[in-house]
C-alpha positions as CSV (number, residue, x, y, z in Angstrom):
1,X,3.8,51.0,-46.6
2,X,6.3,50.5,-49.7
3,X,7.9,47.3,-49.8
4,X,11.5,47.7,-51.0
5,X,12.8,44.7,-51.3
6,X,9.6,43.0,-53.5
7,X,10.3,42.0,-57.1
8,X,7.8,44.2,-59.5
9,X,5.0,41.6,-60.8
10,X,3.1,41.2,-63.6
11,X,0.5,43.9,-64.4
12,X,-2.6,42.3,-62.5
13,X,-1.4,40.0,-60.6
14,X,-2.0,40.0,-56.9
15,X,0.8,39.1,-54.0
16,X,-0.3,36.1,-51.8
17,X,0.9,36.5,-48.6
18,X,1.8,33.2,-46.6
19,X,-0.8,31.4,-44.8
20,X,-2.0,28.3,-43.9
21,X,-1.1,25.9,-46.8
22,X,1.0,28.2,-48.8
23,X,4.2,27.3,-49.8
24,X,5.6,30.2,-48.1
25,X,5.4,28.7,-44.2
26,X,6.7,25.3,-43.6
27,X,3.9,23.2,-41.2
28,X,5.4,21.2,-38.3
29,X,4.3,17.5,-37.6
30,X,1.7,17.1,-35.2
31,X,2.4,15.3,-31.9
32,X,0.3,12.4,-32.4
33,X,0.6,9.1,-31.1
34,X,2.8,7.5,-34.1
35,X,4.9,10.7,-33.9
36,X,5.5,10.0,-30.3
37,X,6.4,5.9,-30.8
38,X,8.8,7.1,-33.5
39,X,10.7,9.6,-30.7
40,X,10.2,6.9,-28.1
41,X,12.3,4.5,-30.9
42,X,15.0,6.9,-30.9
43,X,15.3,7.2,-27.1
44,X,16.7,3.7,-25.2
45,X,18.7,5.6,-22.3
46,X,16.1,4.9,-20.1
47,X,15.0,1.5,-19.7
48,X,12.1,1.0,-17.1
49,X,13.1,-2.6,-16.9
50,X,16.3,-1.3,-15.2
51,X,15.1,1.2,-13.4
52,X,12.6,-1.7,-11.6
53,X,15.6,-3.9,-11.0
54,X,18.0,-1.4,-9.3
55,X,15.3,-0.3,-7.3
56,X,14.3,-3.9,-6.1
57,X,17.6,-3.9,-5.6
58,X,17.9,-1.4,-3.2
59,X,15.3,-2.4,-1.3
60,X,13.1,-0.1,-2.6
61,X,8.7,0.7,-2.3
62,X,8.3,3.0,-4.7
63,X,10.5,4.6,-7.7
64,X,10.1,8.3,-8.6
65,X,10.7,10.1,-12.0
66,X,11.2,13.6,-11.4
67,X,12.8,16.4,-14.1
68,X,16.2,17.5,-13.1
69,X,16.7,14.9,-10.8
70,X,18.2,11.4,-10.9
71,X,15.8,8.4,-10.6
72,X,15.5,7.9,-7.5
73,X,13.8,4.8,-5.4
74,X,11.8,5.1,-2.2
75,X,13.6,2.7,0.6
76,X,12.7,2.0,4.1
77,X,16.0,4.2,5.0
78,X,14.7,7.2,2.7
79,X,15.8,7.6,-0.4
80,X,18.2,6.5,-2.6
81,X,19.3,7.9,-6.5
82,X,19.8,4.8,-8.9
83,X,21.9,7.0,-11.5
84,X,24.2,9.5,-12.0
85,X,22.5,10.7,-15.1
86,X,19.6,13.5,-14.6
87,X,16.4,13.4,-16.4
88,X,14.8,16.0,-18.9
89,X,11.3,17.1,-19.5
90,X,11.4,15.0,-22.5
91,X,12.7,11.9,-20.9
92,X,9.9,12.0,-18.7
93,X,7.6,12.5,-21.9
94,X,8.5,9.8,-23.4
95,X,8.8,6.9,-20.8
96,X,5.1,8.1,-19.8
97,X,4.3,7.9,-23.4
98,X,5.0,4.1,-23.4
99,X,2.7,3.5,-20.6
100,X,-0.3,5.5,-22.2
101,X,0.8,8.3,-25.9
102,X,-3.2,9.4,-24.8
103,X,-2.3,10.5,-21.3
104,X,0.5,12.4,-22.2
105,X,-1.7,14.9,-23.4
106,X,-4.2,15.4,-21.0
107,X,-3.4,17.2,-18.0
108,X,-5.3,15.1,-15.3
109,X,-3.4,12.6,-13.1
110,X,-3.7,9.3,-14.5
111,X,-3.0,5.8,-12.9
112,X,-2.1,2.3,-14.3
113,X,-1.2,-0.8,-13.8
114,X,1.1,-2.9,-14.8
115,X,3.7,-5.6,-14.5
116,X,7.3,-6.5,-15.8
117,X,7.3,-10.3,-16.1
118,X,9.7,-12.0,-13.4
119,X,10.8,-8.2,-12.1
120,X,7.5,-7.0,-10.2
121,X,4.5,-5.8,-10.2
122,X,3.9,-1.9,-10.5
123,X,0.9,0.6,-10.0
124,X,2.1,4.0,-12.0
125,X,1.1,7.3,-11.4
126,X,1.3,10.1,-13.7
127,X,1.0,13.3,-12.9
128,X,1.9,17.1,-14.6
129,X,4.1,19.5,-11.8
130,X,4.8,22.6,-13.9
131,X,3.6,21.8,-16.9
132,X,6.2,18.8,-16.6
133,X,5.5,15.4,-16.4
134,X,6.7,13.1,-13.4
135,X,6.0,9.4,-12.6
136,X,5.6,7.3,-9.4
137,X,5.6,3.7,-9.4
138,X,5.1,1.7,-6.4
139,X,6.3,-1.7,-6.6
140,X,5.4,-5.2,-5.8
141,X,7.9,-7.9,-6.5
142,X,7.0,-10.4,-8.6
143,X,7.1,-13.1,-5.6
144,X,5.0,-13.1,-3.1
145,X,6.9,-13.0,0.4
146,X,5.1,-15.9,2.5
147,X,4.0,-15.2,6.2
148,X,7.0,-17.0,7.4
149,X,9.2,-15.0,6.0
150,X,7.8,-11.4,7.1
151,X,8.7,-11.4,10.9
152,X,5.7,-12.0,12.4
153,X,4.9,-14.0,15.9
154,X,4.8,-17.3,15.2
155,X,1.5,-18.2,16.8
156,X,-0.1,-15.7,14.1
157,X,-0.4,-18.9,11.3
158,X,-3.2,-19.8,14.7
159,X,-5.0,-17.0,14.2
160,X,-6.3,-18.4,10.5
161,X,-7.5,-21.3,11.5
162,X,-10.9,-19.5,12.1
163,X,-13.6,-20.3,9.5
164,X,-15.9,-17.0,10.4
165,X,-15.5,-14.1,12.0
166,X,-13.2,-10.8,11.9
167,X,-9.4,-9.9,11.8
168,X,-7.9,-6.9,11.5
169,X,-4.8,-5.7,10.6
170,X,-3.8,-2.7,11.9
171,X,-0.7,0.3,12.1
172,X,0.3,3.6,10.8
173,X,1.1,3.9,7.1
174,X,3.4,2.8,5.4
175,X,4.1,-0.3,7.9
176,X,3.2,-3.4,5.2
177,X,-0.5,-3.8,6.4
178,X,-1.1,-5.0,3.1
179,X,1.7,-7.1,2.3
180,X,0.9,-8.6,5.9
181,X,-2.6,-9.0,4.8
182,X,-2.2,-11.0,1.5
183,X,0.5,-13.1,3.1
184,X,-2.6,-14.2,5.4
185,X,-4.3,-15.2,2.5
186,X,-1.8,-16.7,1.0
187,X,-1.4,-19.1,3.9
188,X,-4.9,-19.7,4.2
189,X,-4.7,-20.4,0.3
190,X,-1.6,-23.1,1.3
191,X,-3.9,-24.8,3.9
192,X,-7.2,-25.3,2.6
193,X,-9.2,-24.7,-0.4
194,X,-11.3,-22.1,-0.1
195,X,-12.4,-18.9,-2.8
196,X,-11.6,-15.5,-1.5
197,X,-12.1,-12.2,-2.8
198,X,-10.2,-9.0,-2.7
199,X,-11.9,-5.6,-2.3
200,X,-9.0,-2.8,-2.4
201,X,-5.8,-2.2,-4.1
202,X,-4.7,-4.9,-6.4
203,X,-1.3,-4.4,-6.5
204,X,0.3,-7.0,-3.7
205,X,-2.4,-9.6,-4.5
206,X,-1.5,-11.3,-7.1
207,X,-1.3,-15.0,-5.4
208,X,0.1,-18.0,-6.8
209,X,-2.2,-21.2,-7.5
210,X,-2.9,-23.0,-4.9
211,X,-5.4,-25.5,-3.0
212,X,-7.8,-22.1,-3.0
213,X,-9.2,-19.8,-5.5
214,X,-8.4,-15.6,-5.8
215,X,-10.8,-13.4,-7.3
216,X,-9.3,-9.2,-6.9
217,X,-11.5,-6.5,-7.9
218,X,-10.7,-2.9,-7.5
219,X,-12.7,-0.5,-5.1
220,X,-12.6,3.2,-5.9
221,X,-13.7,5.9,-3.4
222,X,-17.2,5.9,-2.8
223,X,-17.9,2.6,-4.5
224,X,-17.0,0.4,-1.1
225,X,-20.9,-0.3,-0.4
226,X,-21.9,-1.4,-3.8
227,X,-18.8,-3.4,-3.9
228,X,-19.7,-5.3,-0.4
229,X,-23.5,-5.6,-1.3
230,X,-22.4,-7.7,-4.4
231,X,-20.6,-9.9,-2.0
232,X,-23.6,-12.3,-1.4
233,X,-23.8,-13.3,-4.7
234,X,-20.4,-14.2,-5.1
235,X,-20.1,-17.9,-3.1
236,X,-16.9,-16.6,-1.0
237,X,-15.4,-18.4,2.0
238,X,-12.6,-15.4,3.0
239,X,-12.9,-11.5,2.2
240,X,-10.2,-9.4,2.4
241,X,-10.9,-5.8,2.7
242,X,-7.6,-3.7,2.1
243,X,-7.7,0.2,3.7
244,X,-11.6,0.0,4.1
245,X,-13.0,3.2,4.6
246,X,-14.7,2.1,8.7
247,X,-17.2,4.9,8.8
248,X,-19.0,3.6,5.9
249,X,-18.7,0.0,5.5
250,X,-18.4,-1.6,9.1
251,X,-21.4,-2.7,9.7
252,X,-21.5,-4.4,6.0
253,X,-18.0,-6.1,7.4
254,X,-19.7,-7.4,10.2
255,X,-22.8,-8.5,9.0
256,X,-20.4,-10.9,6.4
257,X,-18.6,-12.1,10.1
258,X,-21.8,-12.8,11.0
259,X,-23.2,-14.9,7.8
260,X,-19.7,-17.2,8.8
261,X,-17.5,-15.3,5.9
262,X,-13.6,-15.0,7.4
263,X,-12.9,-11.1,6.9
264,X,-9.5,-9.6,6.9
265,X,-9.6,-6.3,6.8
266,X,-6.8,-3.5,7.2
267,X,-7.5,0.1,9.5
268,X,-4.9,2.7,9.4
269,X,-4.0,3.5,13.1
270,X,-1.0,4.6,14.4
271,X,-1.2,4.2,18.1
272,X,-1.9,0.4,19.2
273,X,-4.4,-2.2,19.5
274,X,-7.0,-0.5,21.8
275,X,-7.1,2.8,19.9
276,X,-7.6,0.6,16.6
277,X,-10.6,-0.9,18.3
278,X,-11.6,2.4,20.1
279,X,-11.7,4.1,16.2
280,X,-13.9,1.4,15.3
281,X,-17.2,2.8,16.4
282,X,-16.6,6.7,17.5
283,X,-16.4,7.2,14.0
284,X,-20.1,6.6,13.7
285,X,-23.4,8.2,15.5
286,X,-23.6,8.3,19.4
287,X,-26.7,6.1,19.5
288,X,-25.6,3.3,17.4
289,X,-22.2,3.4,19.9
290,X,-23.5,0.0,22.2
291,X,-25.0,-2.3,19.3
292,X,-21.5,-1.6,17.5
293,X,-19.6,-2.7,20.7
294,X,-21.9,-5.9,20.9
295,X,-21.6,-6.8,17.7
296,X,-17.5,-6.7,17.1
297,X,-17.1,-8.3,20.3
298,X,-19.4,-11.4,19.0
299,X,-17.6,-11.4,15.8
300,X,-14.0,-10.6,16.4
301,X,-11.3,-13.3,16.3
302,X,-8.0,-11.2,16.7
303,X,-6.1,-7.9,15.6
304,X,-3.0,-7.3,14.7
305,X,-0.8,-4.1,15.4
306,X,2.2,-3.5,13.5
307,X,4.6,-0.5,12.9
308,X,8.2,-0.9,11.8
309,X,10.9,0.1,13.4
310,X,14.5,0.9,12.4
311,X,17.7,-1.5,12.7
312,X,20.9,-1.0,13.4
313,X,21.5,0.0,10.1
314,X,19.2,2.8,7.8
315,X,18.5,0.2,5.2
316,X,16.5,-2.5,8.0
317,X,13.7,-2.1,9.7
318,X,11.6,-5.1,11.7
319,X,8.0,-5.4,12.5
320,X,7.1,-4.6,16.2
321,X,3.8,-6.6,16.6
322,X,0.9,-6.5,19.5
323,X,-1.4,-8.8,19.2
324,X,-4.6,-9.7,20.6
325,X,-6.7,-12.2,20.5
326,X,-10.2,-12.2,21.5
327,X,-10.7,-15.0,24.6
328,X,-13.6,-14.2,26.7
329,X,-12.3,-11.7,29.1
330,X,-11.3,-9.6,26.2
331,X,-14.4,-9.5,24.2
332,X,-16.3,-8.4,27.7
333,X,-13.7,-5.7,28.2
334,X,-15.1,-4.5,24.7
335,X,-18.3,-5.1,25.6
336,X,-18.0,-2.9,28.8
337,X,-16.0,-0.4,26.8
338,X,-13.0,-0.7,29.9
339,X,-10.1,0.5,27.0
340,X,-7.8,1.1,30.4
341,X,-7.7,-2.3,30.5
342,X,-6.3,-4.0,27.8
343,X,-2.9,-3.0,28.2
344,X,-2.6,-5.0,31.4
345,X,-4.9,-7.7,30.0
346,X,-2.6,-8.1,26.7
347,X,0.5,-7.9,28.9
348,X,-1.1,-11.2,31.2
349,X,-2.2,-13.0,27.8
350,X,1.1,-15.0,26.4
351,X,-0.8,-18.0,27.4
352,X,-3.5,-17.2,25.0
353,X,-1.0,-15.5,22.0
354,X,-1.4,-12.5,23.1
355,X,1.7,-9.7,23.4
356,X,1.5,-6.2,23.8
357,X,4.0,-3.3,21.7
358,X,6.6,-3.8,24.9
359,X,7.1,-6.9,24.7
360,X,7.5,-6.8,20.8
361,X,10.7,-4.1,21.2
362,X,12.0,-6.2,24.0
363,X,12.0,-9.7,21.9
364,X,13.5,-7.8,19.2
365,X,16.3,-5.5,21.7
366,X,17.3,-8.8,22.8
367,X,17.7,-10.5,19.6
368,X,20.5,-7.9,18.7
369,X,17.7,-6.1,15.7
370,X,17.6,-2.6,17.4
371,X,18.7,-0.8,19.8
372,X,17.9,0.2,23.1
373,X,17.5,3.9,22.2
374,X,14.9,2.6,19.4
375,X,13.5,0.2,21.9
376,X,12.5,3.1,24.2
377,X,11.4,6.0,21.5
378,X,9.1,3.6,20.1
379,X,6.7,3.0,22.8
380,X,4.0,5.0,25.1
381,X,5.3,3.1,28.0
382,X,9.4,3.3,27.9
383,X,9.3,2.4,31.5
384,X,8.4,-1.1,31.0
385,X,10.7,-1.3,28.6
386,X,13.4,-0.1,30.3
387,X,12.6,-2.3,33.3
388,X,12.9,-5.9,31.3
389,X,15.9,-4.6,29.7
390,X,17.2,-3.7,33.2
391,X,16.1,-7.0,34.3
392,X,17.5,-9.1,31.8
393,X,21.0,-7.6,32.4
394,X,20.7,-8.5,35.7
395,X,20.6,-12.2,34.7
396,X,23.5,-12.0,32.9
């Protein structure tokens, strides 16, 4: 094909058509790590630092980095945008790329840890949703909220002063089981001196000095037996086991109970304190059903149910409790299996500590925290609640 707008050349000489390192096409920079710190220089509209302290602010969990959306912070009344100014792909880019410039180009969902000194504590997750990147970071503040402060029974601080045995912790997720558990060990920490170790998520565990000594490792999936088998070696007074997977590593819990190791351990159930205990052992084989049932009523101290519940206003929400504790007549009830029970047992128990989820949203209708419309939607027995609200207004 003629070329009609090509100079003549020489007699001989060849054309060289542009290709890779003529001088004919002009090469781009790679995107490599320095070339992303330089772009990240250029950028400070976005300051992470911020973003943790409006969120903490706002009484935020979790903050989420999304494109074409604000940033926006996870509250216990939903959620809440921090700015008025909207993120772009490449604002996303680049505060991932000052967690990790490696993980910005890999398309697997990457996770880190970090921490802003005197802000919080943060876990981040990094993810790619249409070729995009977005962040999640759920925080921890930087201090540790005692067990005084969280809302619980007062008669709970009792429960520690066991030396062996088992606790658990239980409730639907997202109710603070883990904050609730490392404020246990924090007191414990406060009382005596004692070395604990942490199995599970290290984010809200990150305890002040005191009389006792912390070690935290991190479990992954799969990894909870080797993880308990080490624990022999490791000269520990109190475990804590955070979001333990029960089918698996139960029996390891108990056998540590039973060696005079204090466990805490959190379960993930949303109904009360029988269910929790119910869940314990259907989750394993038929035949092993009865030594189970022996065994955690020998080494079971207490458990704690929690859920929260909203205030009068979208931004509160208190801890309805049920507690019980495990006198005598309780641990044969678990021994006989009689689950129908234990509502009326817990209900008769305030001499011994014990409460059921009733009497929780009572306490906390009469202290002027929720309402009675709360009060009755979030129970499985609204008629005992409406009858001590009834009788109470009779008294006055």
């Amino acid at each position: 094909m003629p070329n009609f707008g090509a100079k003549p050349l020489p007699a001989g000489a060849r054309r060289h058509s542009p290709g890779r390192g003529s001088p004919g096409r002009q090469r781009l920079p790679r995107r490599t790590e320095e070339f992303t710190r330089w772009r990240c220089k250029l950028r400070q509209n976005w300051n992470l630092r911020e973003l943790f302290t409006l969120a903490l602010e706002a009484g935020g969990t979790s903050l989420h980095l999304n494109s074409a959306l604000p940033a926006v912070a996870k509250t216990k009344g939903g959620l809440v945008p921090l700015t008025e100014q909207y993120l772009t792909p490449d604002d996303c880019e680049d505060i991932a790329a000052t967690l990790s410039t490696q993980a910005v180009h890999r398309l697997k969902q990457e996770s880190f840890y970090g921490l802003e000194p005197g802000i919080c504590r943060y876990r981040a997750e990094l993810y790619r949703q249409r070729d995009v990147i977005s962040l999640i970071f759920k925080l921890a503040p930087w201090r540790l909220r005692p067990l005084e402060e969280l809302g619980l029974p007062p008669n709970v601080p009792e429960l520690l002063q066991a030396r062996r045995g088992l606790i658990l912790v239980c409730g639907p997720q997202g109710a603070g089981k883990s904050w609730t558990l490392a404020a246990l060990l924090d007191y414990i920490h406060r009382q005596r001196s004692v070395r604990s170790l942490v199995l599970g998520d290290p984010l809200e565990f990150e305890l002040e000095a005191r009389l006792g000594m912390t070690t935290t490792q991190s479990v992954k999936q799969g990894h909870w037996e080797e993880a308990l088998d080490q624990i022999e070696f490791s000269d520990v007074d109190v475990v804590a086991l955070d979001d333990f997977p029960v089918r698996r590593t139960l029996e390891r819990a108990l056998e540590l109970a039973e060696a005079g190791i204090l466990v805490l351990a959190t379960v993930r159930n949303a109904l009360d304190v029988s269910s929790s205990l119910f869940e314990l052992w259907t989750k394993h084989p038929a035949w092993l059903h009865h030594s189970l049932r022996e065994r955690v009523s020998q080494a079971l101290q207490a458990i704690i149910f929690q859920k929260l519940v909203a205030g009068m206003t979208d931004q509160e929400k208190f801890p309805a409790t049920e507690i019980m504790v495990a006198s005598p007549p309780m641990r044969h009830l678990i021994q006989e299996e009689r689950f129908i029970q234990f509502y009326n047992s817990i209900q008769t128990g305030l001499n011994s500590g014990m409460h059921t989820l009733e009497q929780s949203l009572f306490e906390l209708f009469r202290s002027g925290c929720i309402d009675e419309k709360t009060a009755l939607s979030e129970t499985r027995y609204p008629d005992d609640v409406r009858r001590s609200i009834g009788t109470w207004r009779s008294r006055d």
